[in-house]
PDB file of N, CA, C, O and CB in Angstrom:
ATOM      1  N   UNK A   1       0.821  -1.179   0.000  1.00  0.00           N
ATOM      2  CA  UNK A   1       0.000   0.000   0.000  1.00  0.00           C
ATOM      3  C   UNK A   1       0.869   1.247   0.000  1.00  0.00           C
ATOM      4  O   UNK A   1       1.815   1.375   0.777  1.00  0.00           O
ATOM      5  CB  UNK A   1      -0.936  -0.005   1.194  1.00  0.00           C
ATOM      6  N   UNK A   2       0.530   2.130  -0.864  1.00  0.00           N
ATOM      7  CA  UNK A   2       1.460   3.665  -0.986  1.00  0.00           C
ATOM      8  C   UNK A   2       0.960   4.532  -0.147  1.00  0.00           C
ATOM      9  O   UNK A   2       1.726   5.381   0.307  1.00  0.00           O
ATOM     10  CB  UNK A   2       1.447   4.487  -2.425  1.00  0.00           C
ATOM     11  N   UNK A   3      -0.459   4.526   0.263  1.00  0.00           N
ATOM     12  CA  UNK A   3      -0.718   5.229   0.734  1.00  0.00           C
ATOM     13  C   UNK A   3      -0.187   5.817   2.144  1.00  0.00           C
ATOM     14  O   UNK A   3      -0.402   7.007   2.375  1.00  0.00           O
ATOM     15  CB  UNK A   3      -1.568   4.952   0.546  1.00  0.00           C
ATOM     16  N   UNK A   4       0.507   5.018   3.105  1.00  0.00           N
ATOM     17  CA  UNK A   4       1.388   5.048   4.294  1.00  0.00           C
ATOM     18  C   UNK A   4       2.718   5.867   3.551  1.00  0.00           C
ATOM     19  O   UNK A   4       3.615   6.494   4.114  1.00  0.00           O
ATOM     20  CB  UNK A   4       1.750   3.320   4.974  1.00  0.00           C
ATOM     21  N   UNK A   5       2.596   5.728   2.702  1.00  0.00           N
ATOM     22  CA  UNK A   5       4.116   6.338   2.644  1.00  0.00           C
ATOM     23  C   UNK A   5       3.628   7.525   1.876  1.00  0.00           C
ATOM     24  O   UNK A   5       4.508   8.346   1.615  1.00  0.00           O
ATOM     25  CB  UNK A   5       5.475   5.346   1.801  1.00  0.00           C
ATOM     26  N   UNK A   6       2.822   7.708   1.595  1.00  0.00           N
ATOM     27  CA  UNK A   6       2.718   9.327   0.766  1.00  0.00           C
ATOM     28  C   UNK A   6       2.369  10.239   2.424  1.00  0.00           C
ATOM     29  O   UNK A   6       2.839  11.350   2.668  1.00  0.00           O
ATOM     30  CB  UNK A   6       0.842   9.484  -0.876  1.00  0.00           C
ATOM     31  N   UNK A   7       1.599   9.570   3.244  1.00  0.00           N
ATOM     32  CA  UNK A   7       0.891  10.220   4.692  1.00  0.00           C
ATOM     33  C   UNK A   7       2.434  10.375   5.249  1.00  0.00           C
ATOM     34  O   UNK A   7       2.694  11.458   5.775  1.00  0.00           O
ATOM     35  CB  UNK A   7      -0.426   8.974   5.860  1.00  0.00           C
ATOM     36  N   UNK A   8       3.324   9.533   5.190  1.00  0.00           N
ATOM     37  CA  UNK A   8       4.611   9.851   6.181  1.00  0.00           C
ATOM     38  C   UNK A   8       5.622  10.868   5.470  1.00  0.00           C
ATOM     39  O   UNK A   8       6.415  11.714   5.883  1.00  0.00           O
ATOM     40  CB  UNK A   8       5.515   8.364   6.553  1.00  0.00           C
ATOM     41  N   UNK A   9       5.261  10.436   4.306  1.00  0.00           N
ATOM     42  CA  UNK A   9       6.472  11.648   3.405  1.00  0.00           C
ATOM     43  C   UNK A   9       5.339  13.527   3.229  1.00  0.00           C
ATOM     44  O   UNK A   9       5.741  14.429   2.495  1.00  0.00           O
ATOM     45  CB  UNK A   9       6.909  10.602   0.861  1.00  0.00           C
ATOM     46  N   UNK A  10       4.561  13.598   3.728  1.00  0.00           N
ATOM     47  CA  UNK A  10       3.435  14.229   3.861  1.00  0.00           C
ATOM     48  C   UNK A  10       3.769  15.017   5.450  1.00  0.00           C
ATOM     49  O   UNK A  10       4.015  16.222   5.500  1.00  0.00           O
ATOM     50  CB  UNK A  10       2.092  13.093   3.718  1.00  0.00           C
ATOM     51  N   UNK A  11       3.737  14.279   6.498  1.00  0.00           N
ATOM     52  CA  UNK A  11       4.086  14.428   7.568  1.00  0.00           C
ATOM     53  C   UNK A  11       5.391  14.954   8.208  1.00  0.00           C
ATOM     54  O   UNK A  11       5.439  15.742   9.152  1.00  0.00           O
ATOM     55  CB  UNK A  11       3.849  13.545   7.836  1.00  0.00           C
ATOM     56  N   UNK A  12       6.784  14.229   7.353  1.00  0.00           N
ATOM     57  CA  UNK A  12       7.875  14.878   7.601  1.00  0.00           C
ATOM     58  C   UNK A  12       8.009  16.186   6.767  1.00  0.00           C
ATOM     59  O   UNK A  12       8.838  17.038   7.087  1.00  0.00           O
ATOM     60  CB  UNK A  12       8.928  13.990   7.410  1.00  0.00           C
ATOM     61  N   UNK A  13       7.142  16.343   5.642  1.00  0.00           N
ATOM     62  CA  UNK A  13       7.606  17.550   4.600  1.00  0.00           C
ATOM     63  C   UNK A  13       7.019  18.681   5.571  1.00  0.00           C
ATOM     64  O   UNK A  13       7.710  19.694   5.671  1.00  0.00           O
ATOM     65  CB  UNK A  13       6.818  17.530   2.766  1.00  0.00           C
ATOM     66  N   UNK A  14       5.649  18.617   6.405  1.00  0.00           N
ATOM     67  CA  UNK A  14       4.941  19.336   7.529  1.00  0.00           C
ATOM     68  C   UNK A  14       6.281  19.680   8.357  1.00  0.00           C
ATOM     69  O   UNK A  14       6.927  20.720   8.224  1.00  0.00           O
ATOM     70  CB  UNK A  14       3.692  18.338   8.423  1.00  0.00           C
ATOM     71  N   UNK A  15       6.554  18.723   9.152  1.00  0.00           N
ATOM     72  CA  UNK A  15       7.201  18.931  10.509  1.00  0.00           C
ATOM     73  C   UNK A  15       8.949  19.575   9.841  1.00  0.00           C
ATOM     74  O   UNK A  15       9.420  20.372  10.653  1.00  0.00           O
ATOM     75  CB  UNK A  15       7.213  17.065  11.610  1.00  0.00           C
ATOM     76  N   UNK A  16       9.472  19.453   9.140  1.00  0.00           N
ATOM     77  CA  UNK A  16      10.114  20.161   8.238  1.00  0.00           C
ATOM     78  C   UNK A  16      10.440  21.465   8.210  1.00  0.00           C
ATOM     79  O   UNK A  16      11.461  22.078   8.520  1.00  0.00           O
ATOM     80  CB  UNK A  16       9.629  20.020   7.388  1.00  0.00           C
ATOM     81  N   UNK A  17       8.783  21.961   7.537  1.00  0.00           N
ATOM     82  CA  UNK A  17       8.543  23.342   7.103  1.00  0.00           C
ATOM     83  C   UNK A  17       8.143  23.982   8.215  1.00  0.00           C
ATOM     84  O   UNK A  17       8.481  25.166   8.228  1.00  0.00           O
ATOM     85  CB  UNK A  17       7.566  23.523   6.022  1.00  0.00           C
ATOM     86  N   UNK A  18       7.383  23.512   9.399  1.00  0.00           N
ATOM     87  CA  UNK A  18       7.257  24.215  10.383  1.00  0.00           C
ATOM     88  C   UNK A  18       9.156  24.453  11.091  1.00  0.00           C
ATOM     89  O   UNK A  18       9.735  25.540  11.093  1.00  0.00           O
ATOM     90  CB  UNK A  18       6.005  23.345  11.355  1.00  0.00           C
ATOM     91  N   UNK A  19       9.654  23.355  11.522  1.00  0.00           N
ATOM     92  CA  UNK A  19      10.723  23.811  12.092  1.00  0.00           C
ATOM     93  C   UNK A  19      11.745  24.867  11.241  1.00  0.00           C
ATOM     94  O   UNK A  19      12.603  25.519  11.836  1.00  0.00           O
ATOM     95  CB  UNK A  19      11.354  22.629  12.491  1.00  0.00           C
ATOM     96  N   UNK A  20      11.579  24.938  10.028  1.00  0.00           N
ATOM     97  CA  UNK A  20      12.125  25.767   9.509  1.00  0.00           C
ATOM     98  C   UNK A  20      11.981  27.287   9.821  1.00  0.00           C
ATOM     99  O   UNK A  20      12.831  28.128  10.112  1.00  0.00           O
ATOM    100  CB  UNK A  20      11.903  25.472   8.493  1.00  0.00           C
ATOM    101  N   UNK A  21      10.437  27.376   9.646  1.00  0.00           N
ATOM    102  CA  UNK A  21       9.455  28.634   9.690  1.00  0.00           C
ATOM    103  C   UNK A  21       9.968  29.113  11.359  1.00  0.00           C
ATOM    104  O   UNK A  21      10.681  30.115  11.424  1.00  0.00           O
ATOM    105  CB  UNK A  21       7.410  28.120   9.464  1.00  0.00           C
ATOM    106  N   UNK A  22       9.674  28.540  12.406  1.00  0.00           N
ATOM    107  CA  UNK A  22       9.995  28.397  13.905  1.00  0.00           C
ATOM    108  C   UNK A  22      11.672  28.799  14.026  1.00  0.00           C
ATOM    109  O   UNK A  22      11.986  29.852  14.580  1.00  0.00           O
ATOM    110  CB  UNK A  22       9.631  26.656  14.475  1.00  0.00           C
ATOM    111  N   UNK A  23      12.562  28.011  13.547  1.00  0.00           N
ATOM    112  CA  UNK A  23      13.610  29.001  13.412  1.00  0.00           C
ATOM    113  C   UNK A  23      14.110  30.042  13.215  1.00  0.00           C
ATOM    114  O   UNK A  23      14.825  30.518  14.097  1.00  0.00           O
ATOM    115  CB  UNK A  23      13.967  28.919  13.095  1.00  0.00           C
ATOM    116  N   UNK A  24      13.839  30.963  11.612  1.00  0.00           N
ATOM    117  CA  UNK A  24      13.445  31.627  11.343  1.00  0.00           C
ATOM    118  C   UNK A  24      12.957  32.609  11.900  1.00  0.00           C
ATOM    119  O   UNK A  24      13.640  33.629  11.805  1.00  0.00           O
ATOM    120  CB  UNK A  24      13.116  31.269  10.925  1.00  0.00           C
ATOM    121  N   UNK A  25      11.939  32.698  12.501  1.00  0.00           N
ATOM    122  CA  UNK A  25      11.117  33.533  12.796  1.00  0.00           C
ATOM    123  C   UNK A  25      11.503  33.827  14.713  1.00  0.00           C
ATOM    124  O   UNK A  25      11.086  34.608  15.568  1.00  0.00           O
ATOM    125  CB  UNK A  25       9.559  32.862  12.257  1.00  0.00           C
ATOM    126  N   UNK A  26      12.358  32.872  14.674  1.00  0.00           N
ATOM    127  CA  UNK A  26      12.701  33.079  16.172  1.00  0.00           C
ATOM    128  C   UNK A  26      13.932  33.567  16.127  1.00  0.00           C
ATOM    129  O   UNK A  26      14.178  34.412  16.987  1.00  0.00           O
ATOM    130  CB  UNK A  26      12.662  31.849  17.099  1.00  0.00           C
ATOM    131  N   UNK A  27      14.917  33.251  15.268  1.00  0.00           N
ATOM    132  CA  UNK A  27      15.923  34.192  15.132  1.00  0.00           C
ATOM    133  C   UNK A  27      15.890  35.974  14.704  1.00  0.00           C
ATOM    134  O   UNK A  27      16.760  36.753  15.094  1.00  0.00           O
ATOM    135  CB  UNK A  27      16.606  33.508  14.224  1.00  0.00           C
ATOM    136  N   UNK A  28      14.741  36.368  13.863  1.00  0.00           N
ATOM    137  CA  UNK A  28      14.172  37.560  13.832  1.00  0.00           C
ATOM    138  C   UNK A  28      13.712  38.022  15.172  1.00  0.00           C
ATOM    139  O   UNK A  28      14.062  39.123  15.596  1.00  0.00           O
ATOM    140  CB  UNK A  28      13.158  37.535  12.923  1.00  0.00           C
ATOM    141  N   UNK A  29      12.895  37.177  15.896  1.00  0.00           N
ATOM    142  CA  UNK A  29      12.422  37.718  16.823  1.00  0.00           C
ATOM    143  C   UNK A  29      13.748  38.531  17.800  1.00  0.00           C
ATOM    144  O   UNK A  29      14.007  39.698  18.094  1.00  0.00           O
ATOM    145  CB  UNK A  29      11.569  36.600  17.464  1.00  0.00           C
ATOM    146  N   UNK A  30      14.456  36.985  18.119  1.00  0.00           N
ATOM    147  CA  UNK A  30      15.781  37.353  19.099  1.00  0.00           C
ATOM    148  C   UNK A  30      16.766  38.545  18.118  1.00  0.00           C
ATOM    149  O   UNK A  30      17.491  39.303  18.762  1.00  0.00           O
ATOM    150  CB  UNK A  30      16.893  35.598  19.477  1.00  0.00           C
ATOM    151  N   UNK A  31      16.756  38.622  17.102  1.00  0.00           N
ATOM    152  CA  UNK A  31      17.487  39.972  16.709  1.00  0.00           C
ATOM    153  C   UNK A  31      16.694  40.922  16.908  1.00  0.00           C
ATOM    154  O   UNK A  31      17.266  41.600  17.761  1.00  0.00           O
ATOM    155  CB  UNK A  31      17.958  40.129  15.349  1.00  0.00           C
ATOM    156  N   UNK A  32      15.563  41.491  16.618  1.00  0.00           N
ATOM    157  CA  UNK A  32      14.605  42.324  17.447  1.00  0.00           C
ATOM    158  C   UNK A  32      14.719  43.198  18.876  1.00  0.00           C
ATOM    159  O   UNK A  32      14.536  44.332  19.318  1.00  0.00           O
ATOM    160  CB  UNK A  32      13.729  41.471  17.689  1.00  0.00           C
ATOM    161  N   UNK A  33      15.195  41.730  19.319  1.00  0.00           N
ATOM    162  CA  UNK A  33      15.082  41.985  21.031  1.00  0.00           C
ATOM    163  C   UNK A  33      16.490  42.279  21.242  1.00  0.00           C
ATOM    164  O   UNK A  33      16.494  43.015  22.229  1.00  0.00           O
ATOM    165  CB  UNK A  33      14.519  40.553  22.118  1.00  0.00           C
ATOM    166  N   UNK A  34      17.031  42.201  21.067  1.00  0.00           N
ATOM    167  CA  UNK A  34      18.847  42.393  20.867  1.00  0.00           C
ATOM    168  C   UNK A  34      19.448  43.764  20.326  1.00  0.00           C
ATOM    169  O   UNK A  34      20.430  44.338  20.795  1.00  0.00           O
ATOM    170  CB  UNK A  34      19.455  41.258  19.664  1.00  0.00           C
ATOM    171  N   UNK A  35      18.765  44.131  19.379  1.00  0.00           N
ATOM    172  CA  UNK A  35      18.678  45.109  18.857  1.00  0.00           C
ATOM    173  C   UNK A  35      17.985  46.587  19.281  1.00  0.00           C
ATOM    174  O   UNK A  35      18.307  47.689  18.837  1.00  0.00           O
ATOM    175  CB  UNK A  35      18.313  44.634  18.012  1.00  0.00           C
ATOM    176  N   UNK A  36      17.031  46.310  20.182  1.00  0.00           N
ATOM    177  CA  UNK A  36      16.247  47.394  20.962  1.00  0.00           C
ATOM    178  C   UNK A  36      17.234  48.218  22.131  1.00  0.00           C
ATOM    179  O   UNK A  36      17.609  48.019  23.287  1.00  0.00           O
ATOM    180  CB  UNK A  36      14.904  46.581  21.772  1.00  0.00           C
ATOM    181  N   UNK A  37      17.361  49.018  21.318  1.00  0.00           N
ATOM    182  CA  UNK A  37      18.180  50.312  22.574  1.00  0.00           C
ATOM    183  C   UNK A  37      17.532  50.667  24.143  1.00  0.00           C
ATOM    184  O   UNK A  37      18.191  50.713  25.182  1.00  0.00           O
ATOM    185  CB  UNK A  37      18.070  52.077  21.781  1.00  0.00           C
ATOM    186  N   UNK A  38      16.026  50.905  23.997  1.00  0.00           N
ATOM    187  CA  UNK A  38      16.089  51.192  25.398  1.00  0.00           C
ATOM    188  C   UNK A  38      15.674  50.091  26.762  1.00  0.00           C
ATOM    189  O   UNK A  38      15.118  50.182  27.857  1.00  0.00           O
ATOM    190  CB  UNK A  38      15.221  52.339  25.427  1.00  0.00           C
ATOM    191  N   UNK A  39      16.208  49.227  26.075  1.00  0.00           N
ATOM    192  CA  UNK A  39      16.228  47.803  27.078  1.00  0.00           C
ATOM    193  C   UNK A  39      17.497  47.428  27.278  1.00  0.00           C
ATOM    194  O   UNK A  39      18.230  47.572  26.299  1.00  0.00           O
ATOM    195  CB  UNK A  39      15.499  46.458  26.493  1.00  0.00           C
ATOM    196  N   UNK A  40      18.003  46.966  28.303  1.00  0.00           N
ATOM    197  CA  UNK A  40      19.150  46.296  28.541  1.00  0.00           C
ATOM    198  C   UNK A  40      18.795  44.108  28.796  1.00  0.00           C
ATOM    199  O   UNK A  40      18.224  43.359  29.589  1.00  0.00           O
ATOM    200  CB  UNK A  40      19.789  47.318  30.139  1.00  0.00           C
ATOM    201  N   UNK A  41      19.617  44.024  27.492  1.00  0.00           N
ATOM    202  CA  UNK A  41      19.128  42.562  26.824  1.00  0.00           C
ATOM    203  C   UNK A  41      20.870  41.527  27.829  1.00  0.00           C
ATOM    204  O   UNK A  41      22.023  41.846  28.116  1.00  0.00           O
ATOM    205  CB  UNK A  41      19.169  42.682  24.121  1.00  0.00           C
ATOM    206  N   UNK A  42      20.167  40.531  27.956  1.00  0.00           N
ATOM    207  CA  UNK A  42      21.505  39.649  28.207  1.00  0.00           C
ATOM    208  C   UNK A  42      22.512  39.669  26.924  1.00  0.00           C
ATOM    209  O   UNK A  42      22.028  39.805  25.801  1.00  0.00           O
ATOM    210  CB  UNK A  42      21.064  37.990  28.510  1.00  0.00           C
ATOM    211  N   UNK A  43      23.809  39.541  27.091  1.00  0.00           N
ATOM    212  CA  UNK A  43      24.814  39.134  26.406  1.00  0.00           C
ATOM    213  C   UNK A  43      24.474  38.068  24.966  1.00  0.00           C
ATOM    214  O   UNK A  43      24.917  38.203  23.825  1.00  0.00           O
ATOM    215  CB  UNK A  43      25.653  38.500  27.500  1.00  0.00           C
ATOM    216  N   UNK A  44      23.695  37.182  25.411  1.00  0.00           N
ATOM    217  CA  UNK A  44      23.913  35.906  24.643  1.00  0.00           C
ATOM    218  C   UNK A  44      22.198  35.682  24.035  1.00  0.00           C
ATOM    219  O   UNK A  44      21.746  34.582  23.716  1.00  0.00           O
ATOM    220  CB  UNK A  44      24.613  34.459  25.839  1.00  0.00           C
ATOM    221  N   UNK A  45      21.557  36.764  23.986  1.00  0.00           N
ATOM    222  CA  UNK A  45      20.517  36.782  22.840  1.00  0.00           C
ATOM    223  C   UNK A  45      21.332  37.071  21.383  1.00  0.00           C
ATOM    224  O   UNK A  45      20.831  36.589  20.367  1.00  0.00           O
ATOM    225  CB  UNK A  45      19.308  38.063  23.159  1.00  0.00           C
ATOM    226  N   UNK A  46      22.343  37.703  21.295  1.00  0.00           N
ATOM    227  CA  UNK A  46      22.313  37.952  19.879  1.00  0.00           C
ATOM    228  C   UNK A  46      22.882  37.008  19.007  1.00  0.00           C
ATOM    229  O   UNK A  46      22.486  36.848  17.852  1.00  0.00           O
ATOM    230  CB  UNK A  46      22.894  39.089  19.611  1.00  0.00           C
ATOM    231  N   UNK A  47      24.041  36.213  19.660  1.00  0.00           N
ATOM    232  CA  UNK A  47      24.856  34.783  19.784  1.00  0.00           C
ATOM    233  C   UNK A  47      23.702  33.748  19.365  1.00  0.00           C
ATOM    234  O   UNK A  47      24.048  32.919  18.523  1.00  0.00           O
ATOM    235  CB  UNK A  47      25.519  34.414  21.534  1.00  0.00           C
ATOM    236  N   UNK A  48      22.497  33.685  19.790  1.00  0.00           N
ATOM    237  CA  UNK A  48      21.282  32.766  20.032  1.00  0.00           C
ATOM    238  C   UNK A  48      20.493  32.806  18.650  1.00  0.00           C
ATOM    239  O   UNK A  48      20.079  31.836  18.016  1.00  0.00           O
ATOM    240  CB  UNK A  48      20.284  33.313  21.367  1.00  0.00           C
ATOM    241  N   UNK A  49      20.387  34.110  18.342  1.00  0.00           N
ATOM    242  CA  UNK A  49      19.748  34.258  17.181  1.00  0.00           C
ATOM    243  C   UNK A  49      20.449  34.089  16.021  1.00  0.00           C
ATOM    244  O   UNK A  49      19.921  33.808  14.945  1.00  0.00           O
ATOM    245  CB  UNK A  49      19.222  35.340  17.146  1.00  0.00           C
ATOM    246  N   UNK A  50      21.706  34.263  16.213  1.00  0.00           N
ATOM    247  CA  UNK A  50      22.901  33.315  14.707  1.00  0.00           C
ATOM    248  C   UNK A  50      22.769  32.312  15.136  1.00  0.00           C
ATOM    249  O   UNK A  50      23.097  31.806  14.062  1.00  0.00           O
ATOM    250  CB  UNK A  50      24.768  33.500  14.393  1.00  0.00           C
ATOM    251  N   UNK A  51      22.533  31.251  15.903  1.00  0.00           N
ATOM    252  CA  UNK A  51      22.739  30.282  16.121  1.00  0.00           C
ATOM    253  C   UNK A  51      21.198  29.550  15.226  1.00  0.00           C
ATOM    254  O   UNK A  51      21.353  28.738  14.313  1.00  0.00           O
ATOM    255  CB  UNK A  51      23.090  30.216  17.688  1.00  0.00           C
ATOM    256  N   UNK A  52      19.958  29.955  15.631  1.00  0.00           N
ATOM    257  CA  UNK A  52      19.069  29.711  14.804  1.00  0.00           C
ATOM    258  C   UNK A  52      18.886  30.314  13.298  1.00  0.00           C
ATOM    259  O   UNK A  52      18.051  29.833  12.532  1.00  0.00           O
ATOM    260  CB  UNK A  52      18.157  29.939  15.488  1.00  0.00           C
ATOM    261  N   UNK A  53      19.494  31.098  13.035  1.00  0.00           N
ATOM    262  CA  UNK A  53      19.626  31.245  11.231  1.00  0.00           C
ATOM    263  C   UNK A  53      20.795  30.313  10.614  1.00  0.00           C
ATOM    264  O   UNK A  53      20.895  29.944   9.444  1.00  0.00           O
ATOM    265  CB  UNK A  53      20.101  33.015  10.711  1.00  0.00           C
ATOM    266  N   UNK A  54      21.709  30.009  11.769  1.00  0.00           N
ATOM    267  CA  UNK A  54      22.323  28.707  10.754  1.00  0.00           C
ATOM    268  C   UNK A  54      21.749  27.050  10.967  1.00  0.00           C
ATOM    269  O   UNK A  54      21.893  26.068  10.239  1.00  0.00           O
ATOM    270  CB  UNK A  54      24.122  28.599  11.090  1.00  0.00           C
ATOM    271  N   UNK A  55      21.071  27.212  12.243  1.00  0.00           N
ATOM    272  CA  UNK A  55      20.007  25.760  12.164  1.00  0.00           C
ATOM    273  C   UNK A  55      19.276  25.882  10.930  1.00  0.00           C
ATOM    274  O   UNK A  55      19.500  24.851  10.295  1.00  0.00           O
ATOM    275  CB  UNK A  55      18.748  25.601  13.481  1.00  0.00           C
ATOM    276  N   UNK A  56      18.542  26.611  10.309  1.00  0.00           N
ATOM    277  CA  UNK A  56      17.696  27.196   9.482  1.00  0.00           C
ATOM    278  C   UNK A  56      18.248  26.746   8.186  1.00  0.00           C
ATOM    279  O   UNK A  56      17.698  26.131   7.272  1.00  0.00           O
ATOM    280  CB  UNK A  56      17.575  28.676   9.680  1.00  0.00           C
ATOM    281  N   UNK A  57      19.464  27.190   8.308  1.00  0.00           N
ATOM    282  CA  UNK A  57      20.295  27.434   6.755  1.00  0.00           C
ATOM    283  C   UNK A  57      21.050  25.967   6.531  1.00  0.00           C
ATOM    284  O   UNK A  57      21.425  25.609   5.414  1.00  0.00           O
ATOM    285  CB  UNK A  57      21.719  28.941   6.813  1.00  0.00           C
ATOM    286  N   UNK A  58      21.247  25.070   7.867  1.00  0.00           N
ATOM    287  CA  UNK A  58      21.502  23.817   7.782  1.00  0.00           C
ATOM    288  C   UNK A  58      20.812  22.949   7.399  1.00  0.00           C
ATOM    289  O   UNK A  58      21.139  21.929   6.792  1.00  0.00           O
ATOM    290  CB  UNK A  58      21.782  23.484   8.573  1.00  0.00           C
ATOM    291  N   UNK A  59      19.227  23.493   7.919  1.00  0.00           N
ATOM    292  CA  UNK A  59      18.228  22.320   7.493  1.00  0.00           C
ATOM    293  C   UNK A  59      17.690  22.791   5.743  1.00  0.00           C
ATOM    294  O   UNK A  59      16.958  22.122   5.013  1.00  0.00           O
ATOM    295  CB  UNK A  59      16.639  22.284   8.839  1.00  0.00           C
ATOM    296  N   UNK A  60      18.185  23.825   5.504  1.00  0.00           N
ATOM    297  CA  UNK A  60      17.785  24.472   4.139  1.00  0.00           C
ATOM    298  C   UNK A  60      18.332  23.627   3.325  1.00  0.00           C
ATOM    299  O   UNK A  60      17.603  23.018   2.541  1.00  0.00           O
ATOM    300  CB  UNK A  60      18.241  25.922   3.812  1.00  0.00           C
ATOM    301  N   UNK A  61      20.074  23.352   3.337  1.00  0.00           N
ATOM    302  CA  UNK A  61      20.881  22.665   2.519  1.00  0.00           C
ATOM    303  C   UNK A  61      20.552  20.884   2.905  1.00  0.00           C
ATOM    304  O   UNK A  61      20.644  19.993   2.061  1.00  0.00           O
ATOM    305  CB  UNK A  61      22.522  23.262   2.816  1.00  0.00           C
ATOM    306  N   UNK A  62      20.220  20.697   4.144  1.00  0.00           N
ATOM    307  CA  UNK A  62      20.172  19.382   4.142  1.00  0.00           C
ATOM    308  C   UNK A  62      19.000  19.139   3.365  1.00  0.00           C
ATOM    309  O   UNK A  62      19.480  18.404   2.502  1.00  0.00           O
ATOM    310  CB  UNK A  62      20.184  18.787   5.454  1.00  0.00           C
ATOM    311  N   UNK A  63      17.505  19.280   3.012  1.00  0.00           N
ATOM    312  CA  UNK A  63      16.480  19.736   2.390  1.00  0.00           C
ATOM    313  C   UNK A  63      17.341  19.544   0.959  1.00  0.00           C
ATOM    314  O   UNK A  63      17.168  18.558   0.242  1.00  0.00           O
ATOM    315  CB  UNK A  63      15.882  21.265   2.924  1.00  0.00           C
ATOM    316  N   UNK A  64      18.027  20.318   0.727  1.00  0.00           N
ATOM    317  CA  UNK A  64      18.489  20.700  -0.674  1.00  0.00           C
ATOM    318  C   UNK A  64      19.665  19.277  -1.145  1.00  0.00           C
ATOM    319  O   UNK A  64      20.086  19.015  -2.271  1.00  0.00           O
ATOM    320  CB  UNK A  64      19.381  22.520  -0.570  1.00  0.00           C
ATOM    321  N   UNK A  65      19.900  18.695  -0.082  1.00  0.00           N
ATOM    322  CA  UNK A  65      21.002  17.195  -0.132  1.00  0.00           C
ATOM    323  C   UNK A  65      20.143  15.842  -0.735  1.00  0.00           C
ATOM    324  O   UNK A  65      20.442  15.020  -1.601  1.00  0.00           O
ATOM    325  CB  UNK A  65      21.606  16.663   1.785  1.00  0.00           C
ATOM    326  N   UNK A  66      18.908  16.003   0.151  1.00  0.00           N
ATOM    327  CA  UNK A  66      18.265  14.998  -0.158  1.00  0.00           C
ATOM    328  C   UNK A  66      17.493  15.353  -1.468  1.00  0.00           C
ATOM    329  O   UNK A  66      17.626  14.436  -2.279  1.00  0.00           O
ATOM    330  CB  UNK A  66      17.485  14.588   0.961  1.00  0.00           C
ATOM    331  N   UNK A  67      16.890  16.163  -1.844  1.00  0.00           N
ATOM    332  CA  UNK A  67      16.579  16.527  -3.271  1.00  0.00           C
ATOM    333  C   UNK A  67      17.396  16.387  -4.585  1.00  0.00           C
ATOM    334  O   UNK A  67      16.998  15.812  -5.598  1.00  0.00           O
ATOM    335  CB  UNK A  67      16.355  17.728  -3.223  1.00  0.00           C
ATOM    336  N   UNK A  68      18.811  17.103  -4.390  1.00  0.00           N
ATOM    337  CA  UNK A  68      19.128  17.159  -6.017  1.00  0.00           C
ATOM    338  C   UNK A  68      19.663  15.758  -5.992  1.00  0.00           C
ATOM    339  O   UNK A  68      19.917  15.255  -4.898  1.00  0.00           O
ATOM    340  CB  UNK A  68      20.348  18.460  -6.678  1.00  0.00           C
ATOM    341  N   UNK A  69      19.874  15.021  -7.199  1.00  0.00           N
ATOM    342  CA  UNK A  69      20.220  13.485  -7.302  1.00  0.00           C
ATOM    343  C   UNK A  69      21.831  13.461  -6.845  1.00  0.00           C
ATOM    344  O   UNK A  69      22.483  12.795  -6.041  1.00  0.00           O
ATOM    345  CB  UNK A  69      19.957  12.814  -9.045  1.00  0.00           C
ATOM    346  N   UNK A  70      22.228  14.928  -8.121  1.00  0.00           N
ATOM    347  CA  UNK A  70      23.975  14.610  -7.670  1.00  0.00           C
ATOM    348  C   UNK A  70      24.425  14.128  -6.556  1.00  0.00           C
ATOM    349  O   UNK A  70      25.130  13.119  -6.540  1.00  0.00           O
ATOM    350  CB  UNK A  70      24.803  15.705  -7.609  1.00  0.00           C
ATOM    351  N   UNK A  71      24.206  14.543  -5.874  1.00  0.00           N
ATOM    352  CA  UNK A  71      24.498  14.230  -4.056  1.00  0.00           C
ATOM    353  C   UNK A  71      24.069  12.854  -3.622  1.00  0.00           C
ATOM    354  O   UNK A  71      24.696  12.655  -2.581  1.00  0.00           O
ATOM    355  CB  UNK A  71      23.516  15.325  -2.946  1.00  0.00           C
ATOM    356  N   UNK A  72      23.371  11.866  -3.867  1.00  0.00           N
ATOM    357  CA  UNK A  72      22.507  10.662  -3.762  1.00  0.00           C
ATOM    358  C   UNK A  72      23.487   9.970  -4.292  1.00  0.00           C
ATOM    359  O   UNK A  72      23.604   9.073  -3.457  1.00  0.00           O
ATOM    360  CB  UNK A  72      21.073  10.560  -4.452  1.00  0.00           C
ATOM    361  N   UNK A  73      24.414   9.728  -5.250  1.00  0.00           N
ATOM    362  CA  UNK A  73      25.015   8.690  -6.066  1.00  0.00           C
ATOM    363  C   UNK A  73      25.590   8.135  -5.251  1.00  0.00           C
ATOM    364  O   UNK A  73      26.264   7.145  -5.536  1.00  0.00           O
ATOM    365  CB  UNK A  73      25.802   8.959  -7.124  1.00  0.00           C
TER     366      UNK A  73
END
């Protein structure tokens, strides 16, 4: 039956795109907050928020590993 495997390849492409989006959008956030002058922010928000644009940019290329064939041989 295909149908289990279109629902699971369906499911990881979901959980995927959300953690992507969630990264993303949390590294904006934490540059935001890092970035605001009349607050005094901890040290290691801005450290935090590169740290999630290269999770982001890791899971972008890994995404991009399993797709193009070259890489598969």
């Amino acid at each position: 039956m295909k149908w289990l495997e279109l629902v699971l390849v369906a499911g990881a492409t979901l959980v995927a795109a959300v953690t992507v989006v969630v990264l993303y959008a949390l590294g904006v956030r934490l540059t935001a907050i890092a970035g605001d002058v009349r607050t005094n922010q901890p040290g290691w928000v801005r450290p935090l928020s590169y740290v999630c644009f290269g999770l982001c940019g890791v899971a972008v290329l890994f995404g991009l590993y399993l797709i193009i064939p070259y890489f598969s041989k």
